[in-house]
TORLO-627954 format. One record per residue (C-alpha): y, z, x; residue in three letters. Coordinates in steps of 0.25 Angstrom, whole numbers, plus 5000, padded with zeros to 4 digits. Each point is the difference from the previous one (the first is absolute). Layout:
REM residues N
YZXALA/...
//
This chain:
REM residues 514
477752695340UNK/499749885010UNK/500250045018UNK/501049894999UNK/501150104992UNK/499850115009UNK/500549925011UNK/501149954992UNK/500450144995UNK/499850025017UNK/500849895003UNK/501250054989UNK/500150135011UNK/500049945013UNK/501449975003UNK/500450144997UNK/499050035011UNK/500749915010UNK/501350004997UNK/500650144997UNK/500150135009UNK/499450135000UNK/500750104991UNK/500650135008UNK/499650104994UNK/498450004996UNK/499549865007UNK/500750035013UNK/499950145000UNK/498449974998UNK/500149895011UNK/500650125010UNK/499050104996UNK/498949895004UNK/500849995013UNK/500050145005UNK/498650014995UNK/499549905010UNK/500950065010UNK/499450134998UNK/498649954999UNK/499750074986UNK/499349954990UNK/499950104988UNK/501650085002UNK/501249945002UNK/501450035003UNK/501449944995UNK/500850025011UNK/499450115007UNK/499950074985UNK/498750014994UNK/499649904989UNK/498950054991UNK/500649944986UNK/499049885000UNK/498449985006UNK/499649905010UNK/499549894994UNK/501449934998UNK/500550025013UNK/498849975007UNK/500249854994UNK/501450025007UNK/499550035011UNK/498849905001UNK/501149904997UNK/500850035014UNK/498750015008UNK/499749854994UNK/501349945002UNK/500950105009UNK/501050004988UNK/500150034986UNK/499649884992UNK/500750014987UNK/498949884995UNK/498850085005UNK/500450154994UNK/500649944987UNK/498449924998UNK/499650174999UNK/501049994987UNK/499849874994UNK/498549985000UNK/499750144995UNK/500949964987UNK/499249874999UNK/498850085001UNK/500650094989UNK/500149874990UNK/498449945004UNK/499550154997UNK/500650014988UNK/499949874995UNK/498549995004UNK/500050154992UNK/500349934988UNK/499549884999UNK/499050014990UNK/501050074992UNK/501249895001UNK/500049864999UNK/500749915013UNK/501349984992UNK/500450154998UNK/499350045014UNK/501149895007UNK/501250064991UNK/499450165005UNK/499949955014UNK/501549955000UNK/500550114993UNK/499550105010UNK/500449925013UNK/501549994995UNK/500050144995UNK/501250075007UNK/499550115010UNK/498549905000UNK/500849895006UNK/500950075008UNK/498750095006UNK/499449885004UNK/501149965009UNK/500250115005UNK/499550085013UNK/499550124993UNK/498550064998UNK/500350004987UNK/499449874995UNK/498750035010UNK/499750154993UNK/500349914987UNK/498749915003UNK/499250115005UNK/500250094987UNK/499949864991UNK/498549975006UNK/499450145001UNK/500450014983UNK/499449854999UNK/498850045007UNK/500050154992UNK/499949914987UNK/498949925006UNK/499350115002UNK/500350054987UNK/499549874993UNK/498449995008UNK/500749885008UNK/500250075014UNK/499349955011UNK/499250085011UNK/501450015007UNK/500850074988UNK/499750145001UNK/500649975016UNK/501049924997UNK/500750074988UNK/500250125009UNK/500449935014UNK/501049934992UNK/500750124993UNK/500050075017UNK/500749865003UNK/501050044990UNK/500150135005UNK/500149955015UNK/501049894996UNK/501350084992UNK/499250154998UNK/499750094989UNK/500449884987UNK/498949925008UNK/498950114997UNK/500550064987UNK/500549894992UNK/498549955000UNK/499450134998UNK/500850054989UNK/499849854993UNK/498550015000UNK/499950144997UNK/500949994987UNK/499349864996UNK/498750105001UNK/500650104990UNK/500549924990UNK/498749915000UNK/499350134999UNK/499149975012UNK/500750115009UNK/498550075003UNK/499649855006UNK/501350015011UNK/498950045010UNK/499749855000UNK/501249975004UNK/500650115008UNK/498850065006UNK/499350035014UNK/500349865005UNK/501449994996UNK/500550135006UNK/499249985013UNK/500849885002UNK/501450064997UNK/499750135008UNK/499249915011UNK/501349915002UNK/501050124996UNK/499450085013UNK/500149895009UNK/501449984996UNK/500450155002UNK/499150015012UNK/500749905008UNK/501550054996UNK/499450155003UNK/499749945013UNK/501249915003UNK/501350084993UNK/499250164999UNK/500250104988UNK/501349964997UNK/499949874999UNK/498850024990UNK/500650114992UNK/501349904997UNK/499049894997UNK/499350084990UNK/500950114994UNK/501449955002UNK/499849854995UNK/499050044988UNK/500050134995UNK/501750015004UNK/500449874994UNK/499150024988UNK/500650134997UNK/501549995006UNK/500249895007UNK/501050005012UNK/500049844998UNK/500449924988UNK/500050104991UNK/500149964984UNK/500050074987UNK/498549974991UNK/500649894992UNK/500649925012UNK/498749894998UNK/500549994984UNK/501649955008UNK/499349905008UNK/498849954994UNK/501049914992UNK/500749915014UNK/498650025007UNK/499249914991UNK/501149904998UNK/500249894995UNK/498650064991UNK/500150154997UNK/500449974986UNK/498849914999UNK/499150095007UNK/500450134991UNK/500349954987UNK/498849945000UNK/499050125005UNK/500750094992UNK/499849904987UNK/498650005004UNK/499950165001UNK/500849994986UNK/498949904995UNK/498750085005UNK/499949855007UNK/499550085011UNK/498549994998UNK/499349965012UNK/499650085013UNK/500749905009UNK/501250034989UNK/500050135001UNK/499750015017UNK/501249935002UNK/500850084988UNK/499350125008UNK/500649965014UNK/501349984995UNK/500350124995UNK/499350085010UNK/500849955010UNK/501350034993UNK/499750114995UNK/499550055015UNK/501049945006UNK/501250064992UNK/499450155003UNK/500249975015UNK/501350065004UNK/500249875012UNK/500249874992UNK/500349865001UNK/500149874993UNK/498849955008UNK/499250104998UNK/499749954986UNK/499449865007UNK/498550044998UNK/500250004984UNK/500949875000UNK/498549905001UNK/499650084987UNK/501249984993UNK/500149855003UNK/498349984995UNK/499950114989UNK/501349924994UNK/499249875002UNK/498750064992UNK/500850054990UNK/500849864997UNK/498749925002UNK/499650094986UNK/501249964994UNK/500149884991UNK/501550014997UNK/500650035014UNK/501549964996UNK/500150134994UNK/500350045014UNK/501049885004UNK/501150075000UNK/499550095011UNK/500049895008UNK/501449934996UNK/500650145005UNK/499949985014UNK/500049854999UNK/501650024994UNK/500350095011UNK/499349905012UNK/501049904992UNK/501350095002UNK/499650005016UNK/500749865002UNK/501450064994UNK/499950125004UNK/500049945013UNK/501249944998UNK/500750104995UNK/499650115012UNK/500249915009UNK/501449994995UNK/500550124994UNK/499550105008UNK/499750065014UNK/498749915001UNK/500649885005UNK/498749965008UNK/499549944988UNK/501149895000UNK/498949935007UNK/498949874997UNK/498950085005UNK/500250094986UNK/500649894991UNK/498649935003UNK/499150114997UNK/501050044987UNK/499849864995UNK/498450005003UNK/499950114993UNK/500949974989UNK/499149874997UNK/498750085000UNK/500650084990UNK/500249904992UNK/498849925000UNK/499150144996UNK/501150024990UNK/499649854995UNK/498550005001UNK/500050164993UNK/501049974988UNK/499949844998UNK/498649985002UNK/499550154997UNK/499250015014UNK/500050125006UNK/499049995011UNK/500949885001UNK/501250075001UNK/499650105011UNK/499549895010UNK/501149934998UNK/500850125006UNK/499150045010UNK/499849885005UNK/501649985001UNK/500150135007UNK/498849975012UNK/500949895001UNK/501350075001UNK/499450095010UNK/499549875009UNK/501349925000UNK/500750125003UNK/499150055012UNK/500749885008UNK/501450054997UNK/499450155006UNK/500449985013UNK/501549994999UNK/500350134995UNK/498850065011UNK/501250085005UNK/500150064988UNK/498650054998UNK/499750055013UNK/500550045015UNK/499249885007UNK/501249905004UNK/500750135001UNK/499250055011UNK/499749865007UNK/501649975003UNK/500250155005UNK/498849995009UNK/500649885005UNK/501350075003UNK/499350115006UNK/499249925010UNK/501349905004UNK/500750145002UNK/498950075008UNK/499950114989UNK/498850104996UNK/500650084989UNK/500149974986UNK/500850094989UNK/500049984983UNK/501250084993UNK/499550004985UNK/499049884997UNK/498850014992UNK/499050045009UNK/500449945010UNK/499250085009UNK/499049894995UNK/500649915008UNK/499150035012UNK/499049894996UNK/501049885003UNK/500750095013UNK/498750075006UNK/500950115005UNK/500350124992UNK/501450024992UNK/500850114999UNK/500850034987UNK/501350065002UNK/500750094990UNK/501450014997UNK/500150135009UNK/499349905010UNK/501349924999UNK/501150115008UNK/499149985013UNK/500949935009UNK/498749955009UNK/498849934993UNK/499749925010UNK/499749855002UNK/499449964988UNK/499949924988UNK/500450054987UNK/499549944986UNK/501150034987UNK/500349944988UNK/501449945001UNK/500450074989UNK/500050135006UNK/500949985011UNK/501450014990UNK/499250104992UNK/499750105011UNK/501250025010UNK/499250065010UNK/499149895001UNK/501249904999UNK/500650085012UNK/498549995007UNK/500049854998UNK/501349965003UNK/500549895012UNK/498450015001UNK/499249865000UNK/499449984987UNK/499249884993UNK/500049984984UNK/498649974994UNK/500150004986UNK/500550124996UNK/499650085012UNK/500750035013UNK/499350005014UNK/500950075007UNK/500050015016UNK/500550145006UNK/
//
């Protein structure tokens, strides 16, 4: 694939980057967390809100943090390039990995298909470390299989294992064992597991346990035994076993596997498990791929914390192993209608719509901004659903599509920024500290907003959040007060709190003055 796409695929992403706010509760709860890390002058533990933070390592939000020292705000465009750019990285990797394997047609299609696969698309534009442990496990496997091959260079046997501590340092313990577990298994079943010393040796574990004390020296430094003992026990060993945070039975990932390769799930595992069926899986880089697939569903299932994204290292494998397998096939129309699925459904979204909009609560719809992007994807539909059944094209067909989703996603980046109230407390914040500073107030208050502690960033003051039995006080001070306008009839103590008080609407928030 030419430079040139890259930053086309770059240039599809960047309005989203400039124009929409941070979200409350995981990109603005990271952006405070970087804040009070700078005001407390640490490097390795952080606090949220005074709280102890241990649930992610540094890397992430040292790139937070780096971000505000550079620019003395949060730059949406400089933190969503640590998204972006690892996902395009992602797709060079793997279509560099299989090059020799598949022709330039069928590496565009597996290119496209994995950059509009639902969670893929929406990890890349996205403030998360996610995308970043992603890259990290998909080039220490790349430079494993090297290895494996004779074709590692001098650096290999270093690279392989500061890449899989990089994973580790970006998201944890899916960053190390997801690379681990993939090579160890590819091993066994290769029946090479007595030459895993070449891989997994005194080198490799001298750079994990080189970086890993470090790591834990500095936050045994910083935050003491405590701080340590919740970074290694209560995040790993507790979530692993009985999570105390997004808890989920073993086949959760078999519920959400399905939305979270949208619009291509079907594709992807009709066509793997065809090729398992068919003993079409033949070759080593086959197999690895099969291998890191299942281990990392298989793994991930056993741990008691799950997620949807948790499943993201897996989602470059399913994309490419798909693309082998077809690349074999003569007759791919056998699996058009694996396709066509979706492409119906992407066709109903015009309608439905319509049909929301008008005979439901959703009224919001009723508006251009979704009639445009119901009608983009509504002609995209139609063209794959042409070039797959007229012409019988299947790679055809699922460029046509992707290429009509990138373009979705661009044209609607533009319209982002009118419903910026809606996604997060930026605006919001802005006209309250407006108020706050024409009325000569210090004191800000939330009553039931989505971490709406978060809201620190914009106010650089602390809030408090008030409870209902916060509401009785008859003194809270001179302050400002954040609600959602709805609350006030649903909640009579509040209503009494606010009432013959000055208030101003923003969107469906109230900044109220007390």
């Amino acid at each position: 694939m030419k430079t040139n796409k890259y930053f086309l695929y770059l240039l599809i992403f960047l309005p989203l980057l400039l124009l929409r706010d941070f979200t409350p509760d995981n990109e603005l709860k990271y952006l405070s967390i970087a804040d009070e890390a700078i005001r407390n002058g640490n490097l390795f533990t952080f606090t949220n809100h005074g709280e102890m933070y241990a649930d992610k390592p540094p890397l992430y939000l040292w790139i937070v943090m780096l971000g505000k020292l550079l620019f003395g705000v949060h730059s949406m465009l400089f933190l969503g390039l640590f998204s972006i750019i690892p996902a395009l990285i992602i797709i060079y990797i793997m279509d560099k990995w299989v090059s020799s394997e598949v022709d330039q047609k069928n590496r565009l299609s597996g290119q496209l298909m994995l950059i509009t696969s639902g969670y893929f698309v929406g990890t890349s534009i996205v403030l998360r470390m996610d995308m970043l442990m992603c890259m990290f496990i998909v080039l220490s496997l790349y430079t494993f299989y090297q290895i494996f091959l004779g074709r590692g260079t001098k650096w290999s046997g270093f690279l392989f294992p500061f890449y899989i501590f990089m994973g580790l340092f970006s998201k944890g313990p899916i960053g190390l064992l997801v690379p681990l577990l993939s090579v160890l298994v590819f091993l066994a079943l290769e029946g090479k597991l007595k030459t895993v010393g070449r891989y997994l040796g005194v080198k490799t574990w001298s750079v994990l346990l080189i970086g890993s004390a470090i790591w834990f020296t500095g936050v045994y430094i910083e935050g003491g035994s405590g701080y340590l003992h919740n970074l290694l026990f209560n995040q790993t060993v507790h979530r692993a076993i009985d999570s105390f945070h997004h808890k989920k039975p073993f086949y959760y990932y078999l519920e959400v596997i399905w939305y979270s390769l949208a619009p291509w799930s079907l594709l992807y595992i009709g066509v793997i498990l065809t090729g398992i069926k068919t003993k079409l899986i033949n070759t080593d880089l086959e197999k690895f791929f099969l291998t890191i697939i299942t281990v990392t569903f298989v793994f991930l299932s056993l741990i008691s914390s799950k997620v949807e994204v948790y499943m993201l290292p897996a989602f470059p494998f399913f994309a490419y192993l798909t693309v082998l397998l077809l690349q074999k096939r003569k007759q791919k129309n056998t699996f058009s209608v694996l396709i066509a699925v979706p492409l119906v459904a992407l066709c109903l979204a015009l309608p439905a719509i319509y049909v929301l909009s008008r005979y439901t609560t959703m009224s919001f719809l009723n508006n251009p901004f979704f009639y445009l992007l119901g009608s983009l994807l509504l002609i995209s539909s139609l063209v794959s659903l042409f070039y797959l059944y007229k012409q019988k094209k299947l790679n055809k067909s699922v460029n046509a599509l992707s290429i009509g989703l990138l373009i979705t996603i661009f044209i609607g980046s533009f319209f982002i920024s009118s419903f910026n109230g809606k996604i997060g407390y930026r605006e919001l914040s802005k006209s309250g500290k407006e108020i706050a500073l024409q009325k000569g107030i210090n004191s800000y208050y939330f009553y039931n907003l989505d971490r709406g502690e978060n809201m620190d960033v914009y106010l650089n003051k602390e809030l408090k959040e008030l409870k209902e039995s916060d509401l009785n006080k008859k003194q809270l001070g001179h302050a400002i007060l954040f609600i959602q306008t709805a609350d006030i009839e649903s909640t009579p103590l509040l209503k009494e709190v606010v009432s013959g008080k000055e208030k101003m609407i923003k969107g469906k928030y109230s900044i109220v003055v007390l």
